[in-house]
C-alpha positions in Angstrom: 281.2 -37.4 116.5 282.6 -38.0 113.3 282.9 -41.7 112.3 283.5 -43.7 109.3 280.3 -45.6 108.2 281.2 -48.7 108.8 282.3 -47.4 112.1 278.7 -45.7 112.5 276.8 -49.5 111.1 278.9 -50.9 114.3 277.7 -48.2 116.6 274.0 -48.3 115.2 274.1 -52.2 115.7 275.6 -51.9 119.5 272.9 -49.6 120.1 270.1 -51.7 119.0 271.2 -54.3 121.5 272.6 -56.6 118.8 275.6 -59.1 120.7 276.0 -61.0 117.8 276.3 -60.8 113.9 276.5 -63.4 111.6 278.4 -63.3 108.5 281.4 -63.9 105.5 283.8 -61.3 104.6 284.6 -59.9 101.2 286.1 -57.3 99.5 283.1 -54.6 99.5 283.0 -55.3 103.2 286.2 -54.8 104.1 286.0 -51.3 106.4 282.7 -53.1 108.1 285.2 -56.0 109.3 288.0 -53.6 110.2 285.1 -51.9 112.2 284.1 -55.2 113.7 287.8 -56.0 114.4 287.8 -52.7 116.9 284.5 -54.0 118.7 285.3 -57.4 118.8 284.5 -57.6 122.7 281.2 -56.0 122.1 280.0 -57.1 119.6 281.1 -61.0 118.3 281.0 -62.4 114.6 280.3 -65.9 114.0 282.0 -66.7 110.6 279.8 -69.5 108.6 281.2 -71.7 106.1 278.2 -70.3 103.6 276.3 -67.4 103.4 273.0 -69.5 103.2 274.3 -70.8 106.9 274.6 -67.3 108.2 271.2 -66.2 107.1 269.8 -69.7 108.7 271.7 -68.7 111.5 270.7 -65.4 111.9 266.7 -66.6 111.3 267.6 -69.8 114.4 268.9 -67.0 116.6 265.7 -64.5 116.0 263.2 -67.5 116.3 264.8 -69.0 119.6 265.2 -65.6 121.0 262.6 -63.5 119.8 265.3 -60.6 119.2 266.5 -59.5 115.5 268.9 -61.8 113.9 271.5 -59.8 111.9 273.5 -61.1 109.0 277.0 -59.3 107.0 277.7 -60.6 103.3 279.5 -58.6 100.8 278.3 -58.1 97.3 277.6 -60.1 94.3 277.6 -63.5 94.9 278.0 -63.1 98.7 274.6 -60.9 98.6 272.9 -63.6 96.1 273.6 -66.2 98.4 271.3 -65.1 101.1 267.9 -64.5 98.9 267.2 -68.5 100.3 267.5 -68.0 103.8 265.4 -64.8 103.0 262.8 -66.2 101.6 262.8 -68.5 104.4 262.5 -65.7 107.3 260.2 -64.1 105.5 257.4 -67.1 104.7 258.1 -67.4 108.4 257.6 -63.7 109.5 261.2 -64.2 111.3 263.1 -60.1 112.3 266.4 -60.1 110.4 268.4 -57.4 109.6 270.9 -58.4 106.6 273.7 -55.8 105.7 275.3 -56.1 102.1 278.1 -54.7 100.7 278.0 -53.3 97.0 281.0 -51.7 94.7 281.4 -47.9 94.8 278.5 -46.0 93.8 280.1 -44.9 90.5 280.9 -48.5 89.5 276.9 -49.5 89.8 275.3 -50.2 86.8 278.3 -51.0 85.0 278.1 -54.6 85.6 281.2 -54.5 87.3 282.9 -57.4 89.5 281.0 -58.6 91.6 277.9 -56.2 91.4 274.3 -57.1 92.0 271.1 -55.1 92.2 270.1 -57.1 95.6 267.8 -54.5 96.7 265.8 -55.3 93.5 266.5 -59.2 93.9 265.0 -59.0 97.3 262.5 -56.8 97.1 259.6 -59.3 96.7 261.0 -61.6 99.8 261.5 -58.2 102.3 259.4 -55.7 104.2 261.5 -53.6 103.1 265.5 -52.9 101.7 267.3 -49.7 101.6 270.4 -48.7 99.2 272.7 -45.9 101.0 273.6 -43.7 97.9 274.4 -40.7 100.7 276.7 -41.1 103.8 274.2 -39.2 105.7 271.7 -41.6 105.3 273.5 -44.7 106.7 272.6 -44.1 110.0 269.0 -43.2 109.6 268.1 -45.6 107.3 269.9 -48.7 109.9 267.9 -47.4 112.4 264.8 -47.8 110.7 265.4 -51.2 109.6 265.4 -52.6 113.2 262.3 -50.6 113.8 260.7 -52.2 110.4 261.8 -55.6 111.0 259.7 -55.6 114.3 257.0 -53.5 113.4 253.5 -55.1 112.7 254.4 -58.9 111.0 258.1 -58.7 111.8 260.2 -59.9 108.6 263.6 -59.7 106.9 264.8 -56.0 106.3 268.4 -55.1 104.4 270.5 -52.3 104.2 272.7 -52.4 100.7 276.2 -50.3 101.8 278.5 -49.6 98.5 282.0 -49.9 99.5 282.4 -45.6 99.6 279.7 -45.4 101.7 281.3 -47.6 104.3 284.1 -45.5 103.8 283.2 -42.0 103.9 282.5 -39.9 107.0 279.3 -39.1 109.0 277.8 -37.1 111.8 277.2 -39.9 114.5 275.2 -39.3 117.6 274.4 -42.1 120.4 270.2 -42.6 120.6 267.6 -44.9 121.8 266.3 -47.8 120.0 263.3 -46.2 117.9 259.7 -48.0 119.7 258.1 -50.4 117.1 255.2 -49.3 115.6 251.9 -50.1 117.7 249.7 -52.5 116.4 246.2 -51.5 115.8 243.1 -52.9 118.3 239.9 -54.8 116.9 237.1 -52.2 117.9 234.8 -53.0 120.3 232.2 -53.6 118.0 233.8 -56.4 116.3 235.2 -57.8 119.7 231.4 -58.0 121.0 230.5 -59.5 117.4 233.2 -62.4 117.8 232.7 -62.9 121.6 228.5 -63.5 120.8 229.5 -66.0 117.8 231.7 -67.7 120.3 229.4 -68.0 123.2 226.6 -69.3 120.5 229.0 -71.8 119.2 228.0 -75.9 120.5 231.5 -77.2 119.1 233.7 -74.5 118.9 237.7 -75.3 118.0 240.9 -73.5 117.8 243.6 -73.7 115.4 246.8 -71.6 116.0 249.7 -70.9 114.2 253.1 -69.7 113.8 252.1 -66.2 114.1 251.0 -66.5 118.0 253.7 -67.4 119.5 255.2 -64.0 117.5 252.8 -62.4 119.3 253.5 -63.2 122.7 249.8 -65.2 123.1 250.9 -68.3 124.1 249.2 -68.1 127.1 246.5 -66.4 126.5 245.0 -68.9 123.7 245.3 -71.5 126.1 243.2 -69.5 128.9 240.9 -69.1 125.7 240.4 -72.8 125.1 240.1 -73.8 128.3 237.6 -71.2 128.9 235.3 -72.0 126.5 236.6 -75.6 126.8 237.6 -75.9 123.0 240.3 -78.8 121.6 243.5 -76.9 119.9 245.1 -77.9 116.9 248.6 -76.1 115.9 250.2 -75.7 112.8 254.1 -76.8 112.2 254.8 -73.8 112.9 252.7 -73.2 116.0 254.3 -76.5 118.1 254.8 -75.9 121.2 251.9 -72.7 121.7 250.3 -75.6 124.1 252.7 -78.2 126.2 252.1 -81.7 125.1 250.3 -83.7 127.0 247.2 -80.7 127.8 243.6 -82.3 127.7 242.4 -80.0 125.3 245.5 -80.2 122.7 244.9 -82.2 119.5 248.2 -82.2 118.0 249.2 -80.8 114.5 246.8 -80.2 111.9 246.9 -81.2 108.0 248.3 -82.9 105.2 250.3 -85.3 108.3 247.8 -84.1 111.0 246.5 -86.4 113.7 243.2 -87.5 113.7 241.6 -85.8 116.7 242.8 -82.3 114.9 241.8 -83.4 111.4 238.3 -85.2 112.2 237.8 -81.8 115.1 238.0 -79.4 112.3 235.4 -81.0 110.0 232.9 -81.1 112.9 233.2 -77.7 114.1 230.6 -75.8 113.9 233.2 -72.3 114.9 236.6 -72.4 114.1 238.6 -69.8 115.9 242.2 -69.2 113.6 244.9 -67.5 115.4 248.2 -66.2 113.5 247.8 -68.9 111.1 247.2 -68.0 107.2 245.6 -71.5 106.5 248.2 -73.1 104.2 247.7 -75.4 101.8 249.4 -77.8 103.5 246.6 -77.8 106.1 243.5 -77.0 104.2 244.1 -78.6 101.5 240.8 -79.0 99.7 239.8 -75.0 100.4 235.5 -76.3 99.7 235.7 -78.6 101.8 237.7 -77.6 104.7 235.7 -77.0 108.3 232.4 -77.3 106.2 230.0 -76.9 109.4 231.9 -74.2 110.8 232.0 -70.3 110.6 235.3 -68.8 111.3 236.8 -66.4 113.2 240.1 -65.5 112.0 242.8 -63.6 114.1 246.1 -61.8 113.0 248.1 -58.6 112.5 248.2 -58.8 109.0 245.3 -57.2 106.9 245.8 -59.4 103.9 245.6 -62.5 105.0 242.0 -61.9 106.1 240.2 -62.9 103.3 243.2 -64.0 101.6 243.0 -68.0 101.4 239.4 -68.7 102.9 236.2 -66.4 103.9 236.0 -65.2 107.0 232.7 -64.6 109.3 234.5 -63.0 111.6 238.1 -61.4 112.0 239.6 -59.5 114.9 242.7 -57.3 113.4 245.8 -56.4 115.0 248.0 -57.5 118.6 246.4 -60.9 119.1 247.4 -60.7 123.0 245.0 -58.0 123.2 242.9 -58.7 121.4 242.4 -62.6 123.0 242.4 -61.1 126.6 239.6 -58.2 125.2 237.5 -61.1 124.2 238.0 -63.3 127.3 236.7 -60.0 129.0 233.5 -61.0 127.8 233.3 -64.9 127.9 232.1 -66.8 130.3 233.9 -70.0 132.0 232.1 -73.4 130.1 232.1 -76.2 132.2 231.6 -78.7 129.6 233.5 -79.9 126.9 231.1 -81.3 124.1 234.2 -82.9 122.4 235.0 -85.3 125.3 233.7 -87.8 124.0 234.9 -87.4 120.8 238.4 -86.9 121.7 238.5 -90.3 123.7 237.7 -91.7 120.9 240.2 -90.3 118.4 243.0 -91.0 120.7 242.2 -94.2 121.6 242.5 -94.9 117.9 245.9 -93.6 117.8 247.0 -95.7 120.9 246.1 -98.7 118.5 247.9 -97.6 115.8 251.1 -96.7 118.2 250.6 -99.9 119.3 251.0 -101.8 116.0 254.0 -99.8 115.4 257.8 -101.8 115.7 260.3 -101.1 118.3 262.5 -99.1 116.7 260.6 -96.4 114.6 260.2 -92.5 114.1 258.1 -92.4 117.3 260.3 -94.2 119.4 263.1 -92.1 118.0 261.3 -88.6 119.2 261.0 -90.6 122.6 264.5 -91.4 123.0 265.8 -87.7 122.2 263.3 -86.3 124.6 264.3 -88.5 127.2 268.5 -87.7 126.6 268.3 -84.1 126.0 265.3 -83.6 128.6 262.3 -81.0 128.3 264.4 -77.7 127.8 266.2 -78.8 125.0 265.4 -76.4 122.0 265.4 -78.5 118.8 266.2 -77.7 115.2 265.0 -79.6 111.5 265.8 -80.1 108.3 262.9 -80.4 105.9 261.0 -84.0 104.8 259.9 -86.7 106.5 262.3 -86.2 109.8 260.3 -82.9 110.2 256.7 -84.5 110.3 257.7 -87.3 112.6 259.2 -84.5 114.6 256.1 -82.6 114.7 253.9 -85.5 114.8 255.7 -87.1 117.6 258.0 -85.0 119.4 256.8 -83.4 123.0 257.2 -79.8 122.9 256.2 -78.2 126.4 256.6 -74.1 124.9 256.8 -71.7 122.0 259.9 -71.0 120.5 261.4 -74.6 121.8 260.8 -75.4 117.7 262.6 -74.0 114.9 261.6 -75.0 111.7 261.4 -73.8 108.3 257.2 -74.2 108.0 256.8 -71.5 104.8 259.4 -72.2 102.4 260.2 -75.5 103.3 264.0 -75.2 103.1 266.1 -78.2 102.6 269.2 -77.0 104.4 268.1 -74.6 107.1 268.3 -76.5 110.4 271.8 -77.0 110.8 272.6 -73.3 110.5 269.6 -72.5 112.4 270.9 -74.8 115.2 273.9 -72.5 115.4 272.0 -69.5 115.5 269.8 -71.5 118.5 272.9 -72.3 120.3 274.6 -68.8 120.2 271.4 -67.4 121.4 270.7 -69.7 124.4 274.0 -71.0 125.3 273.0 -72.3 128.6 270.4 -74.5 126.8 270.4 -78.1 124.9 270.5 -77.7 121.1 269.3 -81.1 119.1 269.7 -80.7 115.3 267.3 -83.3 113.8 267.8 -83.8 110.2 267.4 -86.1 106.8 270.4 -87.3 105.2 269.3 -85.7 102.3 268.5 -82.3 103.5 271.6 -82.6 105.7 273.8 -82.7 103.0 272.7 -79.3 101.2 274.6 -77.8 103.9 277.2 -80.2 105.4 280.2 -77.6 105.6 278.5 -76.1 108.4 280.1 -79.1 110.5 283.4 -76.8 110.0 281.6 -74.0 111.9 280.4 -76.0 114.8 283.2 -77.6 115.0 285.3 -74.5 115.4 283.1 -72.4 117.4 283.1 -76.1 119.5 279.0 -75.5 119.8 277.4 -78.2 122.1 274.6 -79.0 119.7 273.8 -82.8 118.8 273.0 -83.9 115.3 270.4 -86.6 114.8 270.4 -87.7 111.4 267.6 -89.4 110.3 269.6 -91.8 107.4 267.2 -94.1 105.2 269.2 -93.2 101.9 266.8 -91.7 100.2 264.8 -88.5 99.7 262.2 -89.9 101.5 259.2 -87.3 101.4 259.6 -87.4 97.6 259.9 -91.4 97.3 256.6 -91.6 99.7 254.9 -89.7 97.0 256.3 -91.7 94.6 255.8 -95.3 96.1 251.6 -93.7 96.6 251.2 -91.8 93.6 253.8 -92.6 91.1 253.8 -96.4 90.6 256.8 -96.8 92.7 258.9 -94.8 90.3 261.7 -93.6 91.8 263.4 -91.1 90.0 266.4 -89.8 91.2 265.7 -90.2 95.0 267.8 -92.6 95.9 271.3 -91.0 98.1 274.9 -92.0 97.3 275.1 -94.7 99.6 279.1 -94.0 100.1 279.1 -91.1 101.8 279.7 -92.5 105.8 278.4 -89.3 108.1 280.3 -91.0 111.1 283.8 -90.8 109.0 282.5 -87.4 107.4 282.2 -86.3 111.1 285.4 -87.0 112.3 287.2 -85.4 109.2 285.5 -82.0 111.4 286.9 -83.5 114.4 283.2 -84.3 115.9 282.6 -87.5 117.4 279.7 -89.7 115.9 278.1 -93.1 116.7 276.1 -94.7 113.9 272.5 -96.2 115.8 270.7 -98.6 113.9 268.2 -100.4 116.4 267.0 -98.6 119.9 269.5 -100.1 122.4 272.3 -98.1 120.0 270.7 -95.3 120.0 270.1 -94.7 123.5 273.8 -95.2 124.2 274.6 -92.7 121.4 272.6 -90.3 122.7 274.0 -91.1 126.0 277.3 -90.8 125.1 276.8 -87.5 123.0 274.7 -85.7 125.5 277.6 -86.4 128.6 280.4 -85.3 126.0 279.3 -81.1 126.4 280.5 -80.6 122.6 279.4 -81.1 119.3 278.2 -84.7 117.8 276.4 -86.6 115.4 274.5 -90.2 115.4 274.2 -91.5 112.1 270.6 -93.0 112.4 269.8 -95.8 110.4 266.0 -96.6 109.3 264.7 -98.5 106.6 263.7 -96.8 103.2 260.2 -97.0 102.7 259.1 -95.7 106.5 256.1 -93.5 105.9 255.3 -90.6 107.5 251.7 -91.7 108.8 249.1 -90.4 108.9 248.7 -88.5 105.6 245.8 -86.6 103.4 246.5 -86.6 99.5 246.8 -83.3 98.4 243.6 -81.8 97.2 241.5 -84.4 99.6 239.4 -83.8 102.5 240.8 -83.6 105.7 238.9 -86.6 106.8 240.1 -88.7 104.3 243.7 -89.7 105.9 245.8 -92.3 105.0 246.5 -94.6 108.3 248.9 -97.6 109.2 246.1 -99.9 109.1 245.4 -99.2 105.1 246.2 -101.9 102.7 249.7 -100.7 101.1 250.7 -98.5 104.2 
């Protein structure tokens, strides 16, 4: 059939399964929203306040829902404004599929109004990104960008569409999703190879990532570790791969790991990495990190082998199958030569909980967990809010945890909370963010207030950028330079300008009711949560140190 091509992108984008889009309309967009207009009961549009909140969006909805996120900005400065959120999904390996519009062909390259080259912007942050230069491609070339943006390490993919080319004609045919592109196998020679340094290893230790729960091998690595009975530490981004509360889970690794995970890696003697790329943020010292141990690295991606540390052994290609090949050939341990060890790592951490006040980060996590109850899916801002989250928050399974780990985006969570919430609507979304973060992108209040999305902001207000002033109180002489917050902003006022209702907690018994209240109310709120200043996210390694050289409560000056 014969279809416009912004009548064609609509078709291609029903076809791929896609229910919702996320966007902000503009002139070189026009014919895609008159297209959306006719399929508005197919196919629905959240309308952001920002661009940057509709990527965010889009990357909340991918990473809560494991399907492609899709995002609609017109050119120029409505292209421009995604590159953030792009970066973002793509340090993150998160599926989106972003559609710009660009001025008529003939008009490119004459810097005319509103004109951008964002495929050459982008092209360093995306698997790939497509210009449509003939009508004949449009269809073709949207096709394959869903297929790309799942394929392998799934990432951001965009389709440029000058304002002709959404106008003129093309051949349009229904068709089947194109399949994803099979990811390769580890050969049995290297399977045997990891599966003999594994049943040799004494102290063997996992560390996963991020890039597991992408692969569907949540499971799976915890049939690993308790076959071989080995503790697992997870990176930020791979909370919730193992349900709080597991014998053999150590907690988050790095820079604000805990101790069991920290002191567990430097006595390895095999560290098994899983979808992880080891960040700087968890290595930190690169000589020094897991210096007994040989390592076995896992992941789809052939350049990350190699890429930040040496490898002994690596296993290539879909994890899943890879981990089940391997269990094949392992046999069940019944002892766990860290038990003793990890008594005595987490009995030290009961003593430092212990010396902690009433009313601090921890008990915060505790009190939202307890409100919003074990489903809830739960979104961050980046700093300080986000460590205690991951330090100290219960996760119980992947994807529960939507956080921007890569990039470290100030200004992500509340547009990925949206995303969340449109995704799962029958689920609990809890927005935990900074004051500082959340005011990069505060006008998305306006779009959860008029969509009247049930998610509940916890704002974590101490007045201060406080991951930066920690540094500075530890390694800057106290100097704080421009990291103390306009004290007159008032978020519970701010809140009810959107026509969300807010309750200011400042001690526990305030917050509990506030979260009381806001969870029974079924709509959209925010608790303006006071803490002091110069709370510390504990513990913490100075960049550059050893992993066993942390920074606890019980340190004169913490």
């Amino acid at each position: 059939m014969k279809l416009n091509g912004a009548h064609a992108l609509v078709e291609c984008l029903l076809e791929q399964g896609v229910d919702t889009v996320f966007g902000y309309p503009g002139g070189s967009v026009l014919y895609i929203y008159d297209a959306l207009y006719d399929s508005s009961r197919k196919l629905r549009h959240i309308r952001t306040a920002h661009e940057q909140g509709a990527v965010h969006a889009a990357d909340g909805y991918a990473r809560s829902t494991g399907r492609v996120g899709v995002v609609i900005a017109t050119s120029g400065p409505g292209a421009t404004n995604l590159v953030t959120g792009i970066a973002t999904a793509w340090m993150d390996s998160v599926p989106l599929v972003l559609v710009t519009g660009n001025v008529p062909l003939a008009l490119i390259g004459r810097d005319s109004f509103q004109e951008i080259d964002i495929t050459g912007v982008t092209m360093p942050i995306t698997k790939h990104n497509f210009i449509v230069r003939e009508a004949g491609d449009l269809v073709p070339m949207v096709r394959e960008a869903f297929k790309i943006a799942q394929s392998g390490r799934k990432g951001p993919v965009l389709v440029d569409i000058p304002k002709d080319m959404s106008a003129a004609f093309v051949d349009y045919s229904p068709a089947v999703p194109q399949e994803t592109e099979k990811a390769l196998i580890a050969s049995p020679a290297d399977i045997l190879r990891a599966a003999k340094a594994v049943a040799e290893a004494e102290r063997p230790f996992i560390y996963a990532g991020g890039g597991t729960i992408s692969a569907g091998a949540g499971t799976v690595i915890l049939q690993l570790a308790e076959r071989i009975q080995a503790p697992v530490a997870l990176s930020l981004m791979g909370l919730g791969l193992v349900p709080t509360g597991h014998p053999l889970l150590t907690g988050m690794i790095g820079m604000h790991g805990s101790r069991a995970s920290n002191q567990g890696v430097c006595k390895a003697d095999l560290l098994i990495v899983a979808g992880a790329r080891f960040s700087d943020r968890v290595v930190s010292n690169p000589v020094r990190f897991a210096p007994g141990a040989k390592i076995l690295h896992l992941d789809i991606d052939p350049t990350e082998i190699g890429k930040n540390l040496r490898s002994e052994f690596s296993l290539l290609g879909d994890m899943r199958a890879n981990l089940e090949s391997l269990l094949d050939l392992l046999p069940q341990r019944r002892d766990c030569a860290w038990s003793k060890d990890l008594d005595s790592w987490r009995l030290q951490e009961k003593e430092d909980c212990r010396r902690e006040t009433a009313y601090s980060p921890r008990s915060i996590m505790a009190a939202i967990w307890r409100f919003a109850g074990e489903d809830a899916l739960i979104t961050t801002e980046v700093g300080q809010h986000q460590m205690w989250t991951g330090q100290y928050y219960p996760f119980s399974k992947p994807r529960q945890f939507l956080t921007s780990g890569g990039l470290g985006t100030m200004g992500f969570g509340t547009g990925a909370a949206i995303g969340a919430q449109i995704g799962n609507p029958g689920r609990r979304v809890v927005h935990i963010a900074g004051d500082g973060s959340f005011r990069m992108n505060l006008t998305e209040l306006g779009t959860i207030a008029a969509y009247r999305l049930p998610i509940v902001i916890v704002l974590i207000n101490n007045g201060v950028l406080g991951m930066v002033r920690q540094w500075q109180s530890r390694f800057y002489d106290s100097r704080y330079s421009a990291t103390t917050l306009d004290a007159s902003l008032d978020f519970v006022k701010l809140s009810g300008a959107f026509g969300i209702p807010a309750w200011r907690a400042v001690d526990t018994e305030s917050l509990s009711q506030a979260l009381e209240s806001a969870l029974k109310a079924n709509g959209p709120a925010l608790i303006d949560c006071v803490i002091r200043e110069d709370e510390e996210v504990l513990p913490m390694v100075p960049a550059g140190r050893d992993l066993d050289e942390q920074i606890f409560r019980e340190d004169p000056g913490s």
